[in-house]
C-alpha positions as CSV (number, residue, x, y, z in Angstrom):
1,X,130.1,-33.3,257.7
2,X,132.2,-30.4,255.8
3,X,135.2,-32.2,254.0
4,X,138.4,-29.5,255.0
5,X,141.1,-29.7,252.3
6,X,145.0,-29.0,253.1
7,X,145.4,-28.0,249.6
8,X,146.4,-24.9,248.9
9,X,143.8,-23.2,246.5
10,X,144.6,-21.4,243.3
11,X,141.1,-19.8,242.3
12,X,141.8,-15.7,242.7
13,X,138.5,-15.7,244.7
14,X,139.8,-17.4,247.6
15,X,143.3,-16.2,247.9
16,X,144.4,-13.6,250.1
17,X,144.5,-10.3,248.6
18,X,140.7,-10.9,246.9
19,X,139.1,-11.0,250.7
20,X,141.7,-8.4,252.1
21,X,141.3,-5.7,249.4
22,X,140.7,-2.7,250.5
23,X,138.5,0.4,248.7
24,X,139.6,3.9,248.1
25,X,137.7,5.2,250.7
26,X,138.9,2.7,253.1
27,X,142.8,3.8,252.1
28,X,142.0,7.5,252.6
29,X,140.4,7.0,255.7
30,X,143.4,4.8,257.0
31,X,145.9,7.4,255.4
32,X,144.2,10.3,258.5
33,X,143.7,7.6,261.3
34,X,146.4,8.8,263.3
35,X,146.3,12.6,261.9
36,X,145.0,13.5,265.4
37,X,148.6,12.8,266.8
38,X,150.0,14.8,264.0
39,X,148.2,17.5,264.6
40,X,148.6,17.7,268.4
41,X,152.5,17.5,267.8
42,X,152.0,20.2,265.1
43,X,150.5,22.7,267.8
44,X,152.8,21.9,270.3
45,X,155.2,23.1,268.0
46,X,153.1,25.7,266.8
47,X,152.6,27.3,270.5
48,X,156.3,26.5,271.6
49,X,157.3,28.8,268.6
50,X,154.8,31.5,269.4
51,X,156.0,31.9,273.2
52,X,159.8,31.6,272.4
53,X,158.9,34.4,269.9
54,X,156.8,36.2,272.9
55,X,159.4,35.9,275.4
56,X,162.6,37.0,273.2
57,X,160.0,40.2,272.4
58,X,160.2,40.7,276.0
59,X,163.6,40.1,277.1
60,X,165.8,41.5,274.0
61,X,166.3,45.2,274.6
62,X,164.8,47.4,271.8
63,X,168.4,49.2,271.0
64,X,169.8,45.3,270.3
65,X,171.3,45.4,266.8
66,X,171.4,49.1,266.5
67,X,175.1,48.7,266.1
68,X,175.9,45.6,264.8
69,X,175.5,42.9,267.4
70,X,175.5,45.1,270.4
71,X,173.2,47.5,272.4
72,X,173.1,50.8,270.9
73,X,172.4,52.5,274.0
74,X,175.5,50.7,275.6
75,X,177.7,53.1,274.2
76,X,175.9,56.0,276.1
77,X,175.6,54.1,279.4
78,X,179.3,53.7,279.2
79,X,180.3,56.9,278.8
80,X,178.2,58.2,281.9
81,X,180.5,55.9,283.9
82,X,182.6,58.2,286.3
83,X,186.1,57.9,285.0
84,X,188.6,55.9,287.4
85,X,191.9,56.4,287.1
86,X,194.9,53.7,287.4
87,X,197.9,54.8,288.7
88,X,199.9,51.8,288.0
89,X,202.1,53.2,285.0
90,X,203.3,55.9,288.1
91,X,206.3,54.5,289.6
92,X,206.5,52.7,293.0
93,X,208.9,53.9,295.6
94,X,210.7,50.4,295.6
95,X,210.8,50.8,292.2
96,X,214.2,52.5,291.1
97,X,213.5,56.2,288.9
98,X,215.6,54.7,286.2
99,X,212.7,52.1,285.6
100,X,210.4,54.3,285.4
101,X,208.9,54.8,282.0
């Protein structure tokens, strides 16, 4: 029958960190066992990025930032509005002539 000890070896051989070592190529392989999750996240981002970049293409008028921060062809679809007039600087008829500007 084995005779078990309780007492707590010193010989480097035995201890913990002499059976648990671990090689280089063990290290590196441990280093890139979850890389497929990074890489996964990484193209999620990667395709996110592309459509936003698609979509603003599509959606952002090509005149934007002609002018500044504004459509440049604004300006000219503004000025084809028929012209209203306001006739609220005329004066009223309850409105005494002295008032009037």
């Amino acid at each position: 029958m084995p005779v078990i000890s309780t007492r707590l070896s010193c010989d480097p051989a035995h201890s913990y960190m002499a059976t648990n070592t671990v090689s280089k190529e063990d290290h590196f392989m441990n280093a890139f066992k979850n890389a497929g999750h990074l890489f996964r996240v990484a193209a999620v981002f990667v395709v996110g990025g592309l459509a936003f970049v698609g979509v603003r293409a599509l959606l952002v008028p090509k005149s934007f930032g002609q002018y500044g921060h504004y459509r440049g062809n604004a300006i000219a679809e503004i000025a084809a509005r028929p012209v209203t007039v306001s006739y609220t600087h005329l004066p009223t008829p309850t409105m005494p002539a002295s008032w009037s500007p």
